[in-house]
N, C-alpha and C positions, 0 to 999 in steps of 0.2 A: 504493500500500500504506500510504504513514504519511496519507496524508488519512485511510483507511478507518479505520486504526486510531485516531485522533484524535476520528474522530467518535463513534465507538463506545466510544470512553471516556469521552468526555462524561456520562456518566451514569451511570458507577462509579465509585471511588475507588480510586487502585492502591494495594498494599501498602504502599507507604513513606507512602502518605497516610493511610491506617486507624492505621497506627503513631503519626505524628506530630501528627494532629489534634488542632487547639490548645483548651485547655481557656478554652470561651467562660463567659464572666463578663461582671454587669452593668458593669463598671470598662471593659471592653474596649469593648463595644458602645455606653456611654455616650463614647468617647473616637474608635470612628470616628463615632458620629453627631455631632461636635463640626467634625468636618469639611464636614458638609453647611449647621451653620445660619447660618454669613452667606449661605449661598442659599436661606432659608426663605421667602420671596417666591415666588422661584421655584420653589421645591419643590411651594408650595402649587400655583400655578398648571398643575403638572403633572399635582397630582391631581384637581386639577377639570378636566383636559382626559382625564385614563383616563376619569373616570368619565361624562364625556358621548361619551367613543369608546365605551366598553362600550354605554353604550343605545344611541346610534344605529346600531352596526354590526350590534345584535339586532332592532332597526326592519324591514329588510325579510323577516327569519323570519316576524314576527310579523303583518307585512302580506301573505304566501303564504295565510294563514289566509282572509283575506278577499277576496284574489283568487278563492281557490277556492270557495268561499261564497257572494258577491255576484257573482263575475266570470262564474265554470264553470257553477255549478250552478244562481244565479239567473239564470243567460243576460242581464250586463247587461252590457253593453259600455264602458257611461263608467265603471261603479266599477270594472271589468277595468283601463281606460287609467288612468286617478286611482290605483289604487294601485301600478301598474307606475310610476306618474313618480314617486309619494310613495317608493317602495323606492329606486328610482333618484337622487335626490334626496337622501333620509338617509345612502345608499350614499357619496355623494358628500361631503357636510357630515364624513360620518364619519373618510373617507380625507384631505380637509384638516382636521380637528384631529388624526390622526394626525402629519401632518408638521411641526403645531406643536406638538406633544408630543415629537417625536425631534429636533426644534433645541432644545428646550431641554432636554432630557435632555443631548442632545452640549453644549451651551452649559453646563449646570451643570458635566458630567464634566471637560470640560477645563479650566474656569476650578478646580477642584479638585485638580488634576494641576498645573497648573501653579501654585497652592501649595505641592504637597510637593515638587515638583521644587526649586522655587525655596528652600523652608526644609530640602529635606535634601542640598542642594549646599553651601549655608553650612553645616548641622551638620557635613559633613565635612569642609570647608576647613578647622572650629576641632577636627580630631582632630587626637592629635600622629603624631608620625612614625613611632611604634610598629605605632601600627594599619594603616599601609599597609603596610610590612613583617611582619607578624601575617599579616594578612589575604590572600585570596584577591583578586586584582584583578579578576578575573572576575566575580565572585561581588557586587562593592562597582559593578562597572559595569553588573549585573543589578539590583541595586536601582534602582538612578538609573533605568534604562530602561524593560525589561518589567514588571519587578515595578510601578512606579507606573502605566506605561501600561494595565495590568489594571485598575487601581482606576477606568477609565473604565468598562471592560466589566463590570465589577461595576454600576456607576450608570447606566448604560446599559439593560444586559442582565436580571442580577440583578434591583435592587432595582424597575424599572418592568414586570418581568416577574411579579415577585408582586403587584402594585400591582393592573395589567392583568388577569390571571387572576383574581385573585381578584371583582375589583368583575365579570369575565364572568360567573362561577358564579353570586353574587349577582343579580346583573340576568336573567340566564338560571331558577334558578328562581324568580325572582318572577312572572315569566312564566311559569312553564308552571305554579305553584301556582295561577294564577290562572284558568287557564283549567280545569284539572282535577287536583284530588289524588291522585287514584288512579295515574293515569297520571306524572305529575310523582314522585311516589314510586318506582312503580317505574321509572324514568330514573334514581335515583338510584343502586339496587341496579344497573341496568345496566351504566352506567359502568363497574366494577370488571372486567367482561368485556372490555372494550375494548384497558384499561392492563394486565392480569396479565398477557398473552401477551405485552404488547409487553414487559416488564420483565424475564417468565423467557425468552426466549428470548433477548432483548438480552445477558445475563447468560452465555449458552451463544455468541454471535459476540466477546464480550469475553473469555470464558477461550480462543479458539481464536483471539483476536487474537494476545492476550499471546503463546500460543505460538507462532504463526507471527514474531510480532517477533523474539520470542527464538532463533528459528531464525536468520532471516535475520542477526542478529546473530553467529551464528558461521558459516554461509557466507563473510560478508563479512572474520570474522576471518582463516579459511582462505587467501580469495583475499589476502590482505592479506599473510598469511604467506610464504606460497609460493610469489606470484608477484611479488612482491619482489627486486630487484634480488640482495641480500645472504640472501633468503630461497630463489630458485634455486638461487644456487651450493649453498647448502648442500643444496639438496635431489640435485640431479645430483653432488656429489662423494661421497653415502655411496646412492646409488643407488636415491632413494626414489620417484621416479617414480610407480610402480604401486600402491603404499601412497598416497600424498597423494591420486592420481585414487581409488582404492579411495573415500575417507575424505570425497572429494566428491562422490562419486555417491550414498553412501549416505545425506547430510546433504541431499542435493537431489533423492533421492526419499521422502525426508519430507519435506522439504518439499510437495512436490507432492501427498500425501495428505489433506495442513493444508489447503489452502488448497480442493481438492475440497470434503472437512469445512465451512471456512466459506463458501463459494459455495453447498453445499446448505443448511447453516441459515438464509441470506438466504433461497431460493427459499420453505421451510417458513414462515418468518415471514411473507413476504407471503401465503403462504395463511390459515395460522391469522390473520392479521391481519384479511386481507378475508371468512372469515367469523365473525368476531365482530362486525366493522360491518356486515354483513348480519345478523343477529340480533336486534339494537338494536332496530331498526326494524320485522323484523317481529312482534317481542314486541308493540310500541306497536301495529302494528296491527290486530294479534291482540285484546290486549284491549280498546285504543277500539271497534274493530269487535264486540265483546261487548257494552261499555256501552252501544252506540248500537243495537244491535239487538235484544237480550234486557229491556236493564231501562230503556229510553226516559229515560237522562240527558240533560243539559241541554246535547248536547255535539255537535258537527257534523263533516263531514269537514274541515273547514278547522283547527278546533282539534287533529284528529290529525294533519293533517301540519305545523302549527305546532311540536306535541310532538317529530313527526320531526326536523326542521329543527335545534331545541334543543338538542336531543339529540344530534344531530352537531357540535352549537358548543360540547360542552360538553369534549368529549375532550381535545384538545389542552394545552387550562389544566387539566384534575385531572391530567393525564398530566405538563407541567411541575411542578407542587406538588408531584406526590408523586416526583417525583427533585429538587425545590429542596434537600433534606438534602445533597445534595453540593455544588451549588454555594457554599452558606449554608457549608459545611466550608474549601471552599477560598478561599473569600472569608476568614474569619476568619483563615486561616492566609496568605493574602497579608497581611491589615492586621499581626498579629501577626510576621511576618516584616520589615515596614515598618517599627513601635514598636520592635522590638528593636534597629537599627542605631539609631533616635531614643533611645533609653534610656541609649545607652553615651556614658560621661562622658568632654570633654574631659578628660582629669585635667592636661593643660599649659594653662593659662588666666592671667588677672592676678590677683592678686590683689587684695583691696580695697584702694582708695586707692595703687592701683601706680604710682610713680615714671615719670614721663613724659621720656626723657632729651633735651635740646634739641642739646646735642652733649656730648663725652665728651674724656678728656686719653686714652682708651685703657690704662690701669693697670688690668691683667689679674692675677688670682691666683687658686690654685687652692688650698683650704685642706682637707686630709685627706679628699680625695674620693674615695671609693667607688659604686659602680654597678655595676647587672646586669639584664638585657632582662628578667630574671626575678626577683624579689627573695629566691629562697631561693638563688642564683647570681649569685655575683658576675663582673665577667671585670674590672674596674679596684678594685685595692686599695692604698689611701691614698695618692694622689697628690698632692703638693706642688710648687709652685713657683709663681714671681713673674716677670711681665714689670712694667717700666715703659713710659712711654711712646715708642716710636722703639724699643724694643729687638725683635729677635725670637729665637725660639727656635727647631732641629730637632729633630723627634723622628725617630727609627729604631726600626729590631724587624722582628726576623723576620716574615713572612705570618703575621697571626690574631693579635695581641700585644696590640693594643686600639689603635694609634696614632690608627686615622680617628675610634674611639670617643669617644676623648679632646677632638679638635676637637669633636665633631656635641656635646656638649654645653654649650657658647659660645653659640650661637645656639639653645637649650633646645629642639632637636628630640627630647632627652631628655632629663629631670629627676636630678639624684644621685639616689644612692641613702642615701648618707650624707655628711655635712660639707660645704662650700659654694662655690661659685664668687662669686669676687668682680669688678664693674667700679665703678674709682674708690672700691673701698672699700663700693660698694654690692651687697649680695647680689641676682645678675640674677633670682632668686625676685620681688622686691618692684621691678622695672624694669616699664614696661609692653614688652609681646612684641613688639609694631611697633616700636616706636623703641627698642628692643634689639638686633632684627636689622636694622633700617637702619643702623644701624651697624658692621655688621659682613659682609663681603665674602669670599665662598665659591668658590675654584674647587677644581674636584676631577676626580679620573681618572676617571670617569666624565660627560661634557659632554653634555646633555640639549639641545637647541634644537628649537623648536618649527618646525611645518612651515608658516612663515611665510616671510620676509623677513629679508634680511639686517638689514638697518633696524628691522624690529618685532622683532627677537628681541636687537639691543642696548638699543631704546629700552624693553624690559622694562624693564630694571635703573632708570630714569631718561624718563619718560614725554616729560618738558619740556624733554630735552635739544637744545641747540644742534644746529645740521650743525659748528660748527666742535669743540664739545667731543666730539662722536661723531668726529670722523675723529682729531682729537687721540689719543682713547682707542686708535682701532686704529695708528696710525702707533705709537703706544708700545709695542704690542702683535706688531708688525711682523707687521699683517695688512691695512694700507691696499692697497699696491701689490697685493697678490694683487689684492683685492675692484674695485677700478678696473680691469681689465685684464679681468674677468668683463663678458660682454657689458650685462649690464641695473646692472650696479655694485654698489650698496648695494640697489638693488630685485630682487636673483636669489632667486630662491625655493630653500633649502637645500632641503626634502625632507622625509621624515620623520624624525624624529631626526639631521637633518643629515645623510642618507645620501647626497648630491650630492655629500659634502666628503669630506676625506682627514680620518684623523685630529688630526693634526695644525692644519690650518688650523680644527676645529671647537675643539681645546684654546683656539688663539690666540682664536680670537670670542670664547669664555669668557671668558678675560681683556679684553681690553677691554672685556666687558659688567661684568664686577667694578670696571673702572678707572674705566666712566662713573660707577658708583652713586659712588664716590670713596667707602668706608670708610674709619672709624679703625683697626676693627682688620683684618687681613688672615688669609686661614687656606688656604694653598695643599697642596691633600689631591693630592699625585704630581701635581701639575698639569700638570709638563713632559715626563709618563713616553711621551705620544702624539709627541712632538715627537722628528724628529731631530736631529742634533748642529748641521746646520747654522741650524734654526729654533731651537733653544734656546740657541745662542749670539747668536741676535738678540734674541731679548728676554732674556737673563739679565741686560744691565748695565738694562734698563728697571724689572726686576723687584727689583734690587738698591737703583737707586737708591726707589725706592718703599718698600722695606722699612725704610728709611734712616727716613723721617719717619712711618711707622705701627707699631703696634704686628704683630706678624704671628708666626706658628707654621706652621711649614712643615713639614710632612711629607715627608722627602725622599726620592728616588728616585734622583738621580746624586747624586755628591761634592761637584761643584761649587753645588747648591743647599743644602751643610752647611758648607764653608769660611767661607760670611760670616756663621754666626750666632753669636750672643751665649752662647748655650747650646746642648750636643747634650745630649739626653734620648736616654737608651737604655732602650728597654722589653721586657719579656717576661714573657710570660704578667699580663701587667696591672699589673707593678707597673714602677715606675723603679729599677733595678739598677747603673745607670751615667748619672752628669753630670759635664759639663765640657767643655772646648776640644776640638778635634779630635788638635793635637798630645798633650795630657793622654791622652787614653782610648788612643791608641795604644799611650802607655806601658806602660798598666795590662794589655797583652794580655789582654782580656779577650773580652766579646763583643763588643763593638765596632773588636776589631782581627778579628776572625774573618767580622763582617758587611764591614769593609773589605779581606780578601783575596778575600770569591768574591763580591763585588757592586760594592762602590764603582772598588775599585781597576781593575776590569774598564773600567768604566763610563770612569775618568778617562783608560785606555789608548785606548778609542774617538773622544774625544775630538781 
């Protein structure tokens, strides 16, 4: 059913497509054909391989003529054989320049493809972190894919299918003008008899597609509903049985009337089809048989079945041309859909002459900084505060308060919105963005590993790392002994997103992957929240003495990762409400003794 339907669309445009048909301009088509001319070599080479496939594939039409002429009529038997080899022969020349016309179609398409793939994987490696979160991933992993992969079938399909058609028609009547005008003319007006049935009837299997789609589309919701685990119960506990069957008998004997409908417009079309090309032909021999009989032109039976012949060679390419307006539609709106993710601006970038840092003391400050995903909403307003270097700082707050916010703008996966982040006194705006975030070391509650190797998903952090400084980093991390104890060690393949591991042992790889890169500053987002009490009393003195000599901001999740900071930040609704020591904010019963009775205190009882 979706083949037929697929097919049968080929050749209309569905609503959403008439809707959104992109408004073609010479800027547009000047900017895809920009993509084809480093292959203008090539390009050419393919048009002079159409244009010698179009003649010689019309070579043995036009040698029927003389078959029948010299071969039939004249009773000569060597020009009979000579022009069956010469058909047989151009037949052949014809079919291998075709196949070196479709390597280098495929050879231009993909060496194209594999431009935009390769220049729109770096344009979106350089979007910021907005746009993934913005964005549909679905949608961003259709580009990169289908959407380019079509731009072959486009170069392919499309553009050597108008190439091809059109040099046939030309080649086709030059020959048959040449043999006789009358007849060549009227081939011309005949044609339209060929294509109109195919186009209105086609028109009448695509509206009775649509609706059998759109049928089967709520059958399937039905079954989907009903026969549903949690879609049963409900249906036998208010006793709906006889309604639900009612409601699908009657959905699926429409069905079955649809599809009757389209089964007979197929059978119709083949008829009206096959006699319209029955018609063709005996138009042409209707009236060659007048000219050669009545008014003794210049004109033989060979050149009327020449005209037959043409005539049938000509359907197929005015039959593509005159539905190219869809393809030409959806092509534009593929490139147009292409250019639009191309158009959208890193707006996180360097800027000119941006400060290259070779390494940093870690002197962090944050000077009356505001921000918001949206700039007419803010969700952090004027945020203040100083670390030096070796100091670190807690933040706390309720769920949704902006804490993780706070961090993800250190490493500029988003820009302020107003007043400035400072490193070393340098505003990280005027840093270069590499050697900004190499310096600086992320782990967060949510741990991402790729479905590599234990080995390649540390030696991310640190490509050139030692064996001795990678087992270093996990022993601190106290996730050596787990990993050696795993049959294949450091080469066990985690999974996807690390779904081989427990939570916890995935938190701990995080960290050690942060400990290899060895940052100055540190920024632990609940990093310990996966871990139980007795893995986060292994590495909390790992984690503490490290905090010791790096600058670091911890987001905390137990007590015990707020006891050793220099500062608690207490946040809500975006702004800083409450700083100071741990014993201090107690005092102040404030929100910070309130998030200490139903979380931390809990937390240090577990403990």
């Amino acid at each position: 059913m979706k083949e037929g339907f697929k097919r049968n669309s080929r050749n209309f445009l569905t609503e959403e497509e008439l809707k959104n048909r992109p408004k073609v301009t010479i800027k547009l088509i000047k900017r895809v054909l920009s993509y084809l001319l480093p292959y203008w070599k090539q390009m050419l080479l393919v048009f002079i391989a159409i244009i010698l496939a179009s003649i010689f594939s019309l070579l043995p039409a036009i040698y029927t003529g003389r078959m029948v002429d010299e071969g039939l009529i004249g009773k000569n038997l060597d020009s009979l054989i000579k022009f069956i080899l010469l058909a047989f022969l151009v037949t052949v020349v014809a079919n291998l320049i075709k196949v070196l016309e479709s390597y280098l179609n495929i050879w231009i398409a993909q060496h194209i493809t594999y431009d935009m793939r390769n220049s729109m994987y770096a344009h979106l490696q350089a979007m910021p972190h907005s746009f993934f979160t913005s964005n549909n991933q679905g949608d961003i992993i259709t580009r990169m894919t289908s959407d380019i992969s079509q731009v072959q079938q486009i170069i392919t399909n499309t553009l050597s299918s108008i190439i091809s058609n059109v040099m046939t028609l030309i080649v086709a009547l030059i020959a048959m003008y040449q043999k006789n005008w009358i007849l060549a003319t009227l081939g011309i007006i005949i044609v339209p008899l060929f294509v109109l049935p195919t186009k209105s009837v086609g028109k009448t299997r695509w509206s009775l597609t649509r609706e059998t789609q759109a049928l089967n589309d709520r059958i399937n919701g039905i079954l989907n509903e009903t026969l549903s685990v949690s879609g049963q119960m409900l249906v036998k506990l208010f006793n709906r049985e006889d309604t639900e069957l009612a409601n699908y008998q009657k959905a699926n004997f429409a069905l079955i009337k649809l599809k009757i409908k389209e089964s007979m417009a197929g059978r119709w079309f083949r008829v009206v089809l096959s006699t319209f090309s029955s018609i063709g032909p005996m138009l042409i021999y209707l009236v060659g048989g007048l000219l050669l009989i009545n008014y003794d032109q210049d004109l033989s039976v060979g050149d009327i079945t020449v005209m037959v012949a043409l005539l049938s060679r000509m359907y197929n390419p005015v039959n593509s041309l005159l539905n190219i307006q869809v393809d030409w539609i959806r092509s534009m709106a593929l490139f147009t859909r292409l250019f639009a993710y191309y158009d959208m601006d890193p707006t996180i970038k360097n800027c000119d002459n941006a400060i290259i840092l070779r390494q940093t003391e870690g002197r962090l400050e944050y000077d009356h900084v505001d921000f918001g995903y949206d700039q007419d909403k803010l969700v952090l307003h004027d945020i203040n505060f100083k670390l030096n270097k070796g100091q670190n700082i807690a933040i706390v707050g309720p769920s949704g308060a902006g804490k993780s916010t706070i961090a993800s703008l250190i490493p500029r996966l988003y820009d302020v919105t107003n007043g400035r982040i400072l490193l070393d006194g340098i505003d990280i705006r005027n840093i270069n963005i590499a050697s900004l975030r190499q310096q600086i070391g992320v782990v967060s509650q949510d741990t991402y590993l790729f479905n590599s190797t234990i080995r390649e998903n540390l030696l991310y952090a640190k490509a050139d790392a030692s064996e001795e400084e990678m087992i270093d980093a996990c022993k601190k991390a106290s996730v050596h002994d787990f990993i050696i104890n795993l049959p294949l060690g450091y080469d066990t393949i985690v999974g996807n997103r690390g779904l081989k591991l427990s939570g916890g042992e995935k938190q701990r790889l995080s960290i050690a992957r942060v400990l290899l890169k060895d940052p100055k500053i540190l920024i632990f987002d609940e990093a310990t929240s996966s871990l139980d009490s007795i893995a986060e009393n292994a590495i909390q003195s790992a984690i503490s003495s490290l905090i010791k000599e790096r600058t670091s901001i911890i987001i905390a999740h137990r007590l015990s990762t707020i006891l050793s900071a220099d500062e608690i930040l207490v946040i809500k609704d975006g702004r800083i409400i409450e700083r100071g020591k741990h014993e201090e904010l107690l005092i102040k019963n404030n929100v910070y003794t309130e998030l200490y009775q139903t979380q931390f205190k809990e937390a240090l009882y577990q403990q």
